[in-house]
C-alpha positions in Angstrom: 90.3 131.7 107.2 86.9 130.8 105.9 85.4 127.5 104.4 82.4 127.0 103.1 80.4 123.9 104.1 77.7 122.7 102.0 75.1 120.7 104.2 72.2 119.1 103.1 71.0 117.9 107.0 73.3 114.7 107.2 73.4 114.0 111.0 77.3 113.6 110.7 77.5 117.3 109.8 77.8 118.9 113.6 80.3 117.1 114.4 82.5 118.6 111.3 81.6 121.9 111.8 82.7 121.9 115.5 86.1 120.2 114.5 86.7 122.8 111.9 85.7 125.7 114.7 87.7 123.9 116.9 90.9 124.6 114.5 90.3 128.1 114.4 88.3 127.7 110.7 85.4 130.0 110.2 82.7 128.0 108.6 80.3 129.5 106.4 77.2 127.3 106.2 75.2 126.7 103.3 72.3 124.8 102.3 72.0 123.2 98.6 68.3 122.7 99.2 68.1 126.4 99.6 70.4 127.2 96.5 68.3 128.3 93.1 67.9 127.3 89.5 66.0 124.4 87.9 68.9 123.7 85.6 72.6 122.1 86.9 73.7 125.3 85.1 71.8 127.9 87.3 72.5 126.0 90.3 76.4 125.9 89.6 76.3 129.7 88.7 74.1 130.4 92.1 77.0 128.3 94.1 79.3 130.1 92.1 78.1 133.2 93.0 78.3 132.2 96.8 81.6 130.5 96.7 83.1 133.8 95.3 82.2 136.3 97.7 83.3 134.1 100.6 86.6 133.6 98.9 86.7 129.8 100.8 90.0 128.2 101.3 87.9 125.0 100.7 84.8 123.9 99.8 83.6 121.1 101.7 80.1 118.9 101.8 79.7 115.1 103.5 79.2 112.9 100.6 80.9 114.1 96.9 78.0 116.1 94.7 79.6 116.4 90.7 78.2 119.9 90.2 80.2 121.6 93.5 82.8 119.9 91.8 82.7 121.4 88.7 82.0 124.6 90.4 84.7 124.7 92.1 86.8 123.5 89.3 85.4 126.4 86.8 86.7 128.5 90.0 89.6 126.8 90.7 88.7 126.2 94.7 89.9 123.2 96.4 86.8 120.7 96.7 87.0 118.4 99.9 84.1 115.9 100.6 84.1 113.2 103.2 82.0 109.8 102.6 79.9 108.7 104.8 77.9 106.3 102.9 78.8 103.2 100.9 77.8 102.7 98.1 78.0 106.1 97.0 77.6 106.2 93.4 78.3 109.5 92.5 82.4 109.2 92.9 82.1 107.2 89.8 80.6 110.5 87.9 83.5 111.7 85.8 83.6 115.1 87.8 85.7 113.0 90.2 89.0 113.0 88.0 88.2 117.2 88.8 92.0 118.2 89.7 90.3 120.9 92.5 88.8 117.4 94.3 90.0 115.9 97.7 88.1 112.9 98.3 88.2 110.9 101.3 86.7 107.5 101.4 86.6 105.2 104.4 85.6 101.6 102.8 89.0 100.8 101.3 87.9 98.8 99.3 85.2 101.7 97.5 88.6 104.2 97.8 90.6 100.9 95.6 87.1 100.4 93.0 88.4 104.6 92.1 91.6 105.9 93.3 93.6 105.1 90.0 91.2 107.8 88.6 92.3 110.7 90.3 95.5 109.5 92.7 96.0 112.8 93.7 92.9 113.5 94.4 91.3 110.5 96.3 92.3 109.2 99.6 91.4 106.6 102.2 90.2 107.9 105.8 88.3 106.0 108.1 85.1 108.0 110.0 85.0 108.7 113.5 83.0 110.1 116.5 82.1 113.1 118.2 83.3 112.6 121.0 83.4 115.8 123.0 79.7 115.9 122.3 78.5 112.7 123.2 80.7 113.0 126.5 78.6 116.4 127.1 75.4 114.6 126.6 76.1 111.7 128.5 77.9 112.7 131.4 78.0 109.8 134.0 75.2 107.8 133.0 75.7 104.2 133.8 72.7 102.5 134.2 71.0 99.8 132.0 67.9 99.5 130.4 68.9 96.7 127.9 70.4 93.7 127.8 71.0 93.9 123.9 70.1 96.3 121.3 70.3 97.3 118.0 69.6 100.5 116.4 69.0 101.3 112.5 67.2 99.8 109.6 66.3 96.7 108.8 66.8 97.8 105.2 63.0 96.9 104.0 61.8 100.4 103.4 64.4 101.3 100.8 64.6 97.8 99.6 64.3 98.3 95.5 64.9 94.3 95.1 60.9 93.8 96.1 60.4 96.3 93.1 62.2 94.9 90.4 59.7 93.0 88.0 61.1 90.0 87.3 59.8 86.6 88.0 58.8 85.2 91.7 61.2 81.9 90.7 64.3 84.2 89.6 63.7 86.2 92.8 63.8 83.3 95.2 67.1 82.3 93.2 68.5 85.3 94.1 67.3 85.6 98.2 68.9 81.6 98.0 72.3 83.2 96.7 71.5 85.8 99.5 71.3 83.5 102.0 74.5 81.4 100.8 75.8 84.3 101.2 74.9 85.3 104.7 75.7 81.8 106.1 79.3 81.8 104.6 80.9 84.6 105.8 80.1 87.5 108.3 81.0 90.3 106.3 81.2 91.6 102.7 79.1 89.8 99.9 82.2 88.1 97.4 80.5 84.9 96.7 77.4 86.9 95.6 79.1 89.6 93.1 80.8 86.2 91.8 77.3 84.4 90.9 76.2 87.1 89.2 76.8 87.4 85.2 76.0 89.5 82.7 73.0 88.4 82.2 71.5 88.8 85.5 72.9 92.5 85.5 71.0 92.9 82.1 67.7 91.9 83.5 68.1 93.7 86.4 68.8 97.0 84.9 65.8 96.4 82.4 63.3 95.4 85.7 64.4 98.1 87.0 61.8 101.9 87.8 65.5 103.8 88.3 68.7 102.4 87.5 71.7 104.6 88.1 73.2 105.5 84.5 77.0 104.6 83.4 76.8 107.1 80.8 78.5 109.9 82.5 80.9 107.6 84.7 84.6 107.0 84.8 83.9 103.0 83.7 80.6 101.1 82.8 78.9 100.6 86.2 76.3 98.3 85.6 77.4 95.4 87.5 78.3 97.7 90.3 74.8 99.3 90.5 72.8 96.0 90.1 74.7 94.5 93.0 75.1 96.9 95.3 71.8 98.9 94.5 69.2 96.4 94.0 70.7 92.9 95.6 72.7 94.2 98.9 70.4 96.1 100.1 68.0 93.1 100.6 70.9 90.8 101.8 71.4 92.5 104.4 67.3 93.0 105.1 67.5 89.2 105.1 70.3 89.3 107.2 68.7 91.6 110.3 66.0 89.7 110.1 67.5 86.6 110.4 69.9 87.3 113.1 67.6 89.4 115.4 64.9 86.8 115.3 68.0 84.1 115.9 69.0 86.3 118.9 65.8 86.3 120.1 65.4 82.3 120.5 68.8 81.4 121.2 70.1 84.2 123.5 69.6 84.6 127.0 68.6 88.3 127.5 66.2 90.1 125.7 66.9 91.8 122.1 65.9 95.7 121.8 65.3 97.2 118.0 65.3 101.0 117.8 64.2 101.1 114.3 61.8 103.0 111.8 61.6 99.5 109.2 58.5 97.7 109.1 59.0 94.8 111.8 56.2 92.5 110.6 58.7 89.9 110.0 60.3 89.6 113.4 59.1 87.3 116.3 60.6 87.9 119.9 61.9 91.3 119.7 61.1 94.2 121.7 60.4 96.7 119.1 60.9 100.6 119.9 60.5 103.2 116.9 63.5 105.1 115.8 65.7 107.4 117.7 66.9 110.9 117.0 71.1 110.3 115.8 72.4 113.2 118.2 69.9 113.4 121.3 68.6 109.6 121.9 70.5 107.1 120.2 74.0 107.4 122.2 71.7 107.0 125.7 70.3 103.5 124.0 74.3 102.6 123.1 75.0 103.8 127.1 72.5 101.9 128.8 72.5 98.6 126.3 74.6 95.9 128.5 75.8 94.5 124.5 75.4 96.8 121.4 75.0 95.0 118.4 76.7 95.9 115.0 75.4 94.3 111.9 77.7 96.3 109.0 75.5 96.4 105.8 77.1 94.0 103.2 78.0 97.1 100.6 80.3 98.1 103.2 83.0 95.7 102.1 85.8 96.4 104.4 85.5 99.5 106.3 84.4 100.3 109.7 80.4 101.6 109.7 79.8 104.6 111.3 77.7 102.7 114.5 81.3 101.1 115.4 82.6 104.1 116.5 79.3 105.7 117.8 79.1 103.1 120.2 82.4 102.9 121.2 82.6 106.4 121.9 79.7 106.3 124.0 81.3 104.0 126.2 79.2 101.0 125.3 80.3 97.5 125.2 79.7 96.4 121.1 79.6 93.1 119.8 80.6 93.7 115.7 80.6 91.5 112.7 84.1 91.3 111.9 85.7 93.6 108.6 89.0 93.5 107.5 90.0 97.4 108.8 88.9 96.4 112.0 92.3 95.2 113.0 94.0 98.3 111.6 92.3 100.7 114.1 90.9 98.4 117.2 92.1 95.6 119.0 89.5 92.7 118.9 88.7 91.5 122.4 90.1 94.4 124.1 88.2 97.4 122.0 85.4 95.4 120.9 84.1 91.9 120.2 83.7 90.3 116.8 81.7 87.4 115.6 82.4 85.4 112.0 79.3 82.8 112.0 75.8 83.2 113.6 76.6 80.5 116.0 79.5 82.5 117.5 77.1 86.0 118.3 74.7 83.4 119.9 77.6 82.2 122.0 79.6 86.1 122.5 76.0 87.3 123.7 75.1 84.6 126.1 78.8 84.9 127.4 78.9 88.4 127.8 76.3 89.0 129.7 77.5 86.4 132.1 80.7 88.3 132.8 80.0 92.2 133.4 83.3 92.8 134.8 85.1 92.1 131.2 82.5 93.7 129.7 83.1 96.9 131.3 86.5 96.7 131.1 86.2 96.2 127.2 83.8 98.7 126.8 86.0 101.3 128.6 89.0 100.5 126.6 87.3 101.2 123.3 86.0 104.1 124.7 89.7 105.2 125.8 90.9 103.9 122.1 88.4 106.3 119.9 88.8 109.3 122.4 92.1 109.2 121.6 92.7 108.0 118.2 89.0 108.1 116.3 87.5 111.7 116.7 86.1 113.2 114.1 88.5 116.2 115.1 91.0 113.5 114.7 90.0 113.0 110.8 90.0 116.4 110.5 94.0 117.4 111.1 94.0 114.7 108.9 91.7 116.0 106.0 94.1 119.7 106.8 97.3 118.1 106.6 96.4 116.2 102.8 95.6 119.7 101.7 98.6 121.6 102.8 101.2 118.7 101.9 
């Protein structure tokens, strides 16, 4: 029983080739960088060509591309991709009303902007961690190196806001809606998508170097793309910034940033370059006393991938709350969330006052995502929507 798996080096790709080996699927590995043809038609025919003669029960790929879709529509071959990314533009490409597609979304809210376009097609599934590997790396490690740490982007160095060439006064209107934003809620970015009118999605798209067509989409995306593309992304920049610097002055213990971002704008923190996904970064979420999560506001409701990274690694992580949080951990016993700056000040400083709970809490999430949030987990899951 073969599938093929079209990779493109996303890090969470391992981990779904072991889960598919681990149910007794033979996975046939192929790279799209590697596939021929300067046109979308010789590319589809060279996939084509491939998909055929390893007669797949599915074609699979992390993140939905519209030409395997309509390559494996023109073949009739069941399409399954797995987001990992939000926004992901590309599910609003027409190809994903494609009756060969199996599309699993984990923001419900993103799964909700589409599913009415395909309903057979497009399902909700939260990510996961790989588990059995990171218990493998890790083995017993307990000690600490940090007391609290974040790892990823600050968001700076794909940041297409600083780009757009409109005036320095309409910009600094904006970063002020940002930051309205930012000190209302925690999580998601509703009073910002309801500020901005047609008007401002107008001159963004014409400021713009490369603004993502509607032309071939499923609805007019426009207002999607200008927010989500051009004014989250800096939002949550401004964000980072803001709380890792506020961490740094109001919190006890030292803040660690594993990043690759440019960190000119930070005072107090310990700055480390990135780490590799696989091999360094669950060590850092091990030996951090309080792992931070600070969910990128495009996310709107679902759980980022760092979430269960952390837990899984058996680290202790202090989360910005999201509404699907609830649904699959248990705050205060899996985790810790915050809803206001002042309350991560005040969950840090506590935390690493009282070890004992945090051990406990880290353990328990740990305990919670081996046996509930695997990737093998979303897997059966992904196998089960096919065969029903």
């Amino acid at each position: 029983m073969n599938i093929v798996f079209c990779r493109y080096r996303n890090v969470c790709e391992p981990d779904y080739i072991d889960a598919f080996a681990a149910l007794g699927i033979n996975v046939v590995e192929l790279n799209l960088s590697e596939v021929g043809g300067e046109e979308l038609s010789e590319r589809a025919a060279a996939l084509g060509e491939i998909f055929r003669k390893n007669t797949p029960m599915f074609v699979f790929s992390i993140n939905f591309f519209p030409y395997v879709s309509l390559t494996c529509k023109s073949l009739g071959i069941i399409y399954v991709s797995v987001s990992v990314t939000c926004p992901m533009m590309e599910i609003f490409n027409t190809t994903i009303r494609n009756a060969c597609n199996r599309v699993f979304l984990f923001d419900r809210a993103q799964y909700e902007a589409v599913c009415d376009e395909n309903p057979q097609g497009i399902f909700y599934l939260p990510l996961g961690a790989g588990v059995d590997r990171i218990d493998a790396l890790l083995g017993n490690e307990a000690s600490y190196k940090y007391d609290v740490s974040f790892v990823g982007s600050l968001y700076n160095e794909k940041d297409p806001f600083v780009g757009l060439t409109i005036s320095e006064d309409k910009k600094k209107a904006y970063e002020e809606l940002m930051i309205r934003q930012i000190e209302a809620t925690a999580t998601g970015q509703d009073l910002l998508e309801g500020e901005i009118g047609p008007e401002d999605v107008a001159l963004i798209k014409e400021n713009a170097e490369r603004f993502y067509p509607s032309d071939l989409s499923v609805f007019n995306i426009d207002e999607y793309v200008a927010v989500n593309n051009y004014l989250s992304p800096h939002m949550t920049y401004l964000e980072r910034v803001r709380l890792l610097n506020g961490i740094a002055k109001n919190c006890s213990g030292k803040i660690d940033l594993f990043t690759q971002s440019d960190t000119a704008e930070l005072s107090g923190v310990v700055v480390h370059g990135g780490v590799s996904t696989l091999d360094e970064m669950p060590y850092v979420f091990r030996q951090s006393r309080i792992n931070l999560n600070i969910t990128t506001r495009s996310i709107k409701t679902g759980i980022a991938q760092r979430v269960w990274d952390v837990l899984a690694c058996k680290g202790f992580l202090i989360s910005n709350y999201q509404d699907e949080i609830p649904d699959f951990l248990e705050i205060g016993r899996h985790l810790v969330c915050y809803e206001s700056e002042a309350e991560l000040y005040e969950l840090i400083d506590y935390y690493l006052d009282h070890e004992d709970q945090r051990r406990e809490i880290a353990e328990a999430g740990y305990l919670q995502v081996k046996a509930q949030g695997k990737v093998l987990d979303r897997v059966m899951a992904i196998v089960r929507a096919i065969a029903g």
